[in-house]
C-alpha positions as CSV (number, residue, x, y, z in Angstrom):
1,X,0.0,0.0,0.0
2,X,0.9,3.0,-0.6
3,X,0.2,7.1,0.5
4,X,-1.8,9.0,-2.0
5,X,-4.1,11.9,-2.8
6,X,-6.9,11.2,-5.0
7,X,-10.1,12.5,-5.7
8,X,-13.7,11.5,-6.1
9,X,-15.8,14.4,-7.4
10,X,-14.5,17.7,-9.5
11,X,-13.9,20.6,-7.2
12,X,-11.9,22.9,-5.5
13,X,-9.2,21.9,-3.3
14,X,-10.7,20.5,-0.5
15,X,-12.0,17.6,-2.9
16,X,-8.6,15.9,-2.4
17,X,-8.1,13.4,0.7
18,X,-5.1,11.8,1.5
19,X,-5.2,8.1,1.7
20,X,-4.3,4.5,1.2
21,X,-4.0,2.9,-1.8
22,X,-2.5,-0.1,-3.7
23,X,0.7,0.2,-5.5
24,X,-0.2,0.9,-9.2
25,X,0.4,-1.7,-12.0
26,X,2.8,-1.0,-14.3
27,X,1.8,-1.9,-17.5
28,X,3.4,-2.9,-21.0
29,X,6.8,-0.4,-21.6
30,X,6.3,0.7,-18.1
31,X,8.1,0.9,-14.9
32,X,7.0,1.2,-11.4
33,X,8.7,4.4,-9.1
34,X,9.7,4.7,-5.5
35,X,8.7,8.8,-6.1
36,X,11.3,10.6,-4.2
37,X,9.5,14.7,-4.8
38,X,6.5,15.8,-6.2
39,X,6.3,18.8,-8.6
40,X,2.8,20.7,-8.6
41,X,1.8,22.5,-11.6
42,X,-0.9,25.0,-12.4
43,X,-2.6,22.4,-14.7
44,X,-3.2,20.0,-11.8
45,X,-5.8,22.9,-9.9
46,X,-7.6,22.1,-13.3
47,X,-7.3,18.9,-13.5
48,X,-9.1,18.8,-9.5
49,X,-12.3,20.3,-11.0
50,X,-12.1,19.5,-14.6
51,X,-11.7,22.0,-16.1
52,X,-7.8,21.3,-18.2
53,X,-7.8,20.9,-21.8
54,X,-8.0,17.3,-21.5
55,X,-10.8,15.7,-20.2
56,X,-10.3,13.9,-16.4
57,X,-11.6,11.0,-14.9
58,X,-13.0,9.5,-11.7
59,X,-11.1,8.3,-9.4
60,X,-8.2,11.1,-9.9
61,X,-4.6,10.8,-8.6
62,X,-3.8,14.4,-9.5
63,X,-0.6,15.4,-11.4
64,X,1.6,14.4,-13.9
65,X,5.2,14.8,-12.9
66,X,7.9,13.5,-10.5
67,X,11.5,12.8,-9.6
68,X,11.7,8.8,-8.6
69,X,13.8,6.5,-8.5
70,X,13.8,3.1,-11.0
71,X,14.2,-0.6,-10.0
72,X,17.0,-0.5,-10.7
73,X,18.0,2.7,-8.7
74,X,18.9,5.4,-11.6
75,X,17.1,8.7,-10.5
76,X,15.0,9.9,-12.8
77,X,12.7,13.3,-14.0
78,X,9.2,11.6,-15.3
79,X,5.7,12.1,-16.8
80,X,3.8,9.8,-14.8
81,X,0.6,7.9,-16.2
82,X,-1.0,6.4,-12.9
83,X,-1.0,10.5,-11.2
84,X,2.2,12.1,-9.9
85,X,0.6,12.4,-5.9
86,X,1.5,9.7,-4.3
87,X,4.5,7.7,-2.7
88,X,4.5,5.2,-6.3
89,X,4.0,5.9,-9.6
90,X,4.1,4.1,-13.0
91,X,5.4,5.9,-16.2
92,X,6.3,5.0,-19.8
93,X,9.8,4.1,-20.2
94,X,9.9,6.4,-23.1
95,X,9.1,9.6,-20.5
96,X,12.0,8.9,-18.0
97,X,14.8,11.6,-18.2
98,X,18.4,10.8,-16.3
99,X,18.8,13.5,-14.1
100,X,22.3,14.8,-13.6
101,X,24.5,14.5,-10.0
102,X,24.3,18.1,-10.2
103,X,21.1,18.7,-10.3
104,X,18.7,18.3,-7.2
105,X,15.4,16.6,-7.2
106,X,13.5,20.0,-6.6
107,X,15.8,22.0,-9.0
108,X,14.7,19.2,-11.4
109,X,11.0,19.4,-11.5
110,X,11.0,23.3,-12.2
111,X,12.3,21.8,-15.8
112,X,9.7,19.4,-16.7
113,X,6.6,21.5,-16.9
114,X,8.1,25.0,-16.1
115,X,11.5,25.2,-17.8
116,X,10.1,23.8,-20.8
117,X,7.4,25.5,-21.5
118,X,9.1,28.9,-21.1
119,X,11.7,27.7,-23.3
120,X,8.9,26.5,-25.9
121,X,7.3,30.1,-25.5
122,X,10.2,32.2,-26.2
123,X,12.0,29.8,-28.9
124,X,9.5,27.9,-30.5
125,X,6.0,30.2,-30.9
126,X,7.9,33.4,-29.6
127,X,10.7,32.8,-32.2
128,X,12.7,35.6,-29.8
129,X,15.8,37.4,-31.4
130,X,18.5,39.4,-29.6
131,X,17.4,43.1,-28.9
132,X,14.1,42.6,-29.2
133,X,11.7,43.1,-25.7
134,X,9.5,40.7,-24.0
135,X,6.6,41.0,-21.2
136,X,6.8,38.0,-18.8
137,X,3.1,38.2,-17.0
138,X,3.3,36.0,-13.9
139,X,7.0,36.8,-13.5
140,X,7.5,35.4,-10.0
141,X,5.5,32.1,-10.7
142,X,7.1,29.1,-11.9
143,X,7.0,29.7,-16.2
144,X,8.1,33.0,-15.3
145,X,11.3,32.7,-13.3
146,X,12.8,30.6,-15.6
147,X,11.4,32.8,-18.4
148,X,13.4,35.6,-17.0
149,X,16.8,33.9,-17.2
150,X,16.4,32.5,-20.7
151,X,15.2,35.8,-22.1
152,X,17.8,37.4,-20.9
153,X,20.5,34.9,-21.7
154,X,18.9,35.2,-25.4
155,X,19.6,38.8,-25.4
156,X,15.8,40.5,-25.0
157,X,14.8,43.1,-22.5
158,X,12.7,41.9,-20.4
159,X,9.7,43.7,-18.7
160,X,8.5,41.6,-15.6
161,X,5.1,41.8,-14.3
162,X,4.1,40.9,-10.9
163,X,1.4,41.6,-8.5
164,X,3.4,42.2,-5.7
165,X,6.9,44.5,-4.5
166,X,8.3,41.4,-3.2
167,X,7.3,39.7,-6.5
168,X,8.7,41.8,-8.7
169,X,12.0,42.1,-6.9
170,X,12.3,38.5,-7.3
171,X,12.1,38.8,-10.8
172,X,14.5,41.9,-10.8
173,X,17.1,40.0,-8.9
174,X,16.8,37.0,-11.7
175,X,18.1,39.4,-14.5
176,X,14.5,41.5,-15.9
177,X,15.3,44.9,-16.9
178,X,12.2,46.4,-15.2
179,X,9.0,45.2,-13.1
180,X,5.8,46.4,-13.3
181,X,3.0,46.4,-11.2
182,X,0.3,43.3,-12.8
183,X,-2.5,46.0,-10.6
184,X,-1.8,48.8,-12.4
185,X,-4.8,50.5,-13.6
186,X,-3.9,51.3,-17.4
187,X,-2.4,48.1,-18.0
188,X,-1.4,49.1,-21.5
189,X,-0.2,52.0,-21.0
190,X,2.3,50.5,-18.1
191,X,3.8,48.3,-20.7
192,X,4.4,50.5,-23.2
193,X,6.3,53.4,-20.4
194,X,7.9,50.4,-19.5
195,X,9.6,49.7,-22.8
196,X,10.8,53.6,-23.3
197,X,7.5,54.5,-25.3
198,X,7.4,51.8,-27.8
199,X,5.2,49.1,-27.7
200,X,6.4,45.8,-27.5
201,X,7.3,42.3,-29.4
202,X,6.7,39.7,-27.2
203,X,4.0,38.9,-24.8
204,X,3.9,35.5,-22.6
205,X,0.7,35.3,-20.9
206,X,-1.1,33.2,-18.9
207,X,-3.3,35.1,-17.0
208,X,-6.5,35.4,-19.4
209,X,-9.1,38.4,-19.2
210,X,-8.2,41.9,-19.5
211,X,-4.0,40.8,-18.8
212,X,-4.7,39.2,-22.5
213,X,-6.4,42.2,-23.6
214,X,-4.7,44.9,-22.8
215,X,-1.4,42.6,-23.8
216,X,-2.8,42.4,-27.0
217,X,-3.4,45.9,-27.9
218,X,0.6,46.8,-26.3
219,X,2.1,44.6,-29.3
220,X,4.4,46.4,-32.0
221,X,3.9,45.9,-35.6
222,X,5.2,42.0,-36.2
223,X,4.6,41.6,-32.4
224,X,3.8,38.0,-31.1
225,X,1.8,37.3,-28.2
226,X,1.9,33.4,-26.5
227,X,-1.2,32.2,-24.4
228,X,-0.1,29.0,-22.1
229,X,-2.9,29.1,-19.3
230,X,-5.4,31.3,-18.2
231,X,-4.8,31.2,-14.2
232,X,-7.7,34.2,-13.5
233,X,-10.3,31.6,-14.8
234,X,-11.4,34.9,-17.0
235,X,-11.6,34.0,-20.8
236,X,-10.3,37.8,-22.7
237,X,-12.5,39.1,-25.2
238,X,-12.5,37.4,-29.0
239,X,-9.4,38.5,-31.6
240,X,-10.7,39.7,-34.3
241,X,-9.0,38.5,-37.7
242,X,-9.1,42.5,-39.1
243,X,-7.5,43.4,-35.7
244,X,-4.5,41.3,-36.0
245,X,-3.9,42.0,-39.5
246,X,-4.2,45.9,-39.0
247,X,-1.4,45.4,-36.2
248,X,0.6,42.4,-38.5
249,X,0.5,40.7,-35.2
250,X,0.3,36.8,-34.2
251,X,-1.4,35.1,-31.9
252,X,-0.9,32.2,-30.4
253,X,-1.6,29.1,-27.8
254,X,0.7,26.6,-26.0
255,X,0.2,23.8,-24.7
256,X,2.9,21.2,-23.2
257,X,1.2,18.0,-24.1
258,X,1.8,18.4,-27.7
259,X,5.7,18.1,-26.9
260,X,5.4,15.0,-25.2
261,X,5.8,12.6,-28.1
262,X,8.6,14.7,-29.7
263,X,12.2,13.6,-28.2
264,X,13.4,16.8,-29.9
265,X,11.0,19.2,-28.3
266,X,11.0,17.4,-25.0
267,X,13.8,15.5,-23.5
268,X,16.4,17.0,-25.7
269,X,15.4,20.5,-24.3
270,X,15.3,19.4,-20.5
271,X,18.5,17.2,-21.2
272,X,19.9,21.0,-22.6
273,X,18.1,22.9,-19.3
274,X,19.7,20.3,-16.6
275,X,23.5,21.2,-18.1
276,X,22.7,25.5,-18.0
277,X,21.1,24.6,-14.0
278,X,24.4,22.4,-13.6
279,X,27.1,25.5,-14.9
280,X,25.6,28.0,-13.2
281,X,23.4,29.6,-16.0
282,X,19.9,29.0,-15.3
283,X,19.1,29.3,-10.8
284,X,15.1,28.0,-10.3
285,X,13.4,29.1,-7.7
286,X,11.9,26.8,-5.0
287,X,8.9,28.7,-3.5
288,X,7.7,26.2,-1.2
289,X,7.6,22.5,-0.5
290,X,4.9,20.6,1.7
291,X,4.0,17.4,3.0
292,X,2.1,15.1,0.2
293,X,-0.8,15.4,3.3
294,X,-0.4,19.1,2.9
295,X,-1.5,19.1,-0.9
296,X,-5.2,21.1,-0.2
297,X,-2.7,23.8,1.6
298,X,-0.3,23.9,-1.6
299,X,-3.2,23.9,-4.3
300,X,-4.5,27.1,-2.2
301,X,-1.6,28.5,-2.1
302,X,-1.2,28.8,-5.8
303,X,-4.5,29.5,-6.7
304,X,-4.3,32.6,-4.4
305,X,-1.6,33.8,-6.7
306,X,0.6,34.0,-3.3
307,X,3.3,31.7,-4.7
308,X,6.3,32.1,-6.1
309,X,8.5,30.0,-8.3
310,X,7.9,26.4,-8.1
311,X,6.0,24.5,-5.2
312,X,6.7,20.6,-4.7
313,X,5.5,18.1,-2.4
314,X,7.3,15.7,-0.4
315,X,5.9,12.0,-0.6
316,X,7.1,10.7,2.8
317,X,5.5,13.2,4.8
């Protein structure tokens, strides 16, 4: 038997209860983990009450990644397929990725969801070129911190925006040229004094609602703006075709999964993120850790927007 959380009707939170559980089955091409660190992700507060862009089913063992160790005792960084909260998990022997002496466990699970996807965002939709500025909304969460460093190791300014001071010196302190109040009242207009008066080429935003709108209408000519979550639960108004083509500006969406299958886009990027964490180049940013039992406080605590970096769980307690 094992520890676990799962779930037995959509909700908030407080739907999760920690309990016993058999060990999952591995199945065919799979292998069963001794789940040393748990890595929580924005996606798994929608997975709780169904509301991700994949449909979820009942019972739930929420999340999707961990750091575990194999039978065979190699420590590995892995998309799970039997839910990433527990003390065991079973994944695909095709989504195990070595993890480095040099890397920890917690430094390792900022890479899987959050270190990829803001290197996806910039390289991949954002197709970011030296000189050119970029708006990282959530700065201090767990995209954003290692959004920062990337952006500026790829030679953009970067305009951080946070809701807090304390938030938005973290992101100072990680390299961004400037922060900026996510509160401020003329969104827009923030952006724009923030980048000397012009508006600006890249937006990563994950907020939804008037964040995306008023991101939207800050692009420059040729300006690309990335949507990867919408964390306010607010959907932004509709894009009009006319609109983007008056403003030769590109929308477009991200989404993780679609890497998965795609060595290149996937283990060959994290494999490329453990060796800039390992010389120095790339710092992630632990925020908090709990308990596994303490799951309900650490879903609340990022759903309050209170947390910084990236928040993991710890199976044995």
């Amino acid at each position: 038997m094992m520890k676990a959380m799962q779930i037995t009707e959509f909700g908030g939170p407080e739907k999760m209860s920690f309990i016993d559980l058999p060990d999952p089955l591995p199945g065919a091409d799979e292998v069963l983990l001794d789940v040393l660190s748990i890595g929580i992700n924005y996606a798994d507060t929608h997975q709780v009450e169904n509301s991700y862009l994949s449909a979820q089913t009942l019972p739930l063992i929420p999340g999707i990644e961990v750091v575990g160790r194999t039978p065979d005792g190699t420590r590995i960084l892995a998309l799970v397929s039997s839910g990433g909260y527990a003390q065991k998990a079973t994944a695909h022997k095709g989504a195990l990725i070595p993890i480095p002496d040099a890397v920890s466990d917690e430094d390792a699970l900022c890479m899987l969801v959050q270190g990829s996807t803001a290197w996806h965002v910039l390289k991949s939709l954002g197709h970011l070129k030296p000189g050119e500025s970029v708006v990282i909304h959530a700065a201090a969460g767990g995209v954003g911190v290692i959004a920062i460093q990337l952006a500026k190791l790829w030679g953009a300014k970067v305009i951080a925006v946070a809701s807090s001071p304390e938030k938005r010196d973290l992101a100072l302190s990680l390299g961004a040229d400037i922060a900026i109040d996510a509160n401020e009242t003329d969104l827009k207009a923030a952006i724009i004094a923030a980048n000397g008066g012009k508006r600006v080429d890249i937006v990563l935003e994950m907020v939804g609602g008037e964040t995306f709108d008023k991101s939207l209408e800050s692009l420059a000519h040729f300006g690309r703006l990335i949507t990867y979550g919408m964390a306010s639960r607010v959907p932004p108004k509709s894009v009009a075709p006319g609109a983007l083509m008056a403003g030769s500006k590109t929308v477009s969406g991200f989404w993780l999964a679609h890497c998965f299958a795609k060595p290149e886009m996937f283990h060959t990027v994290i494999a490329e993120l453990f060796t800039m964490i390992a010389d120095g180049r790339i710092k992630p940013v632990i925020g908090a850790q709990f308990g596994l039992s303490q799951a309900i406080e650490a879903h609340q605590q990022m759903r309050s927007r209170g947390s910084t970096g990236k928040i993991t769980l710890d199976p044995a307690r």
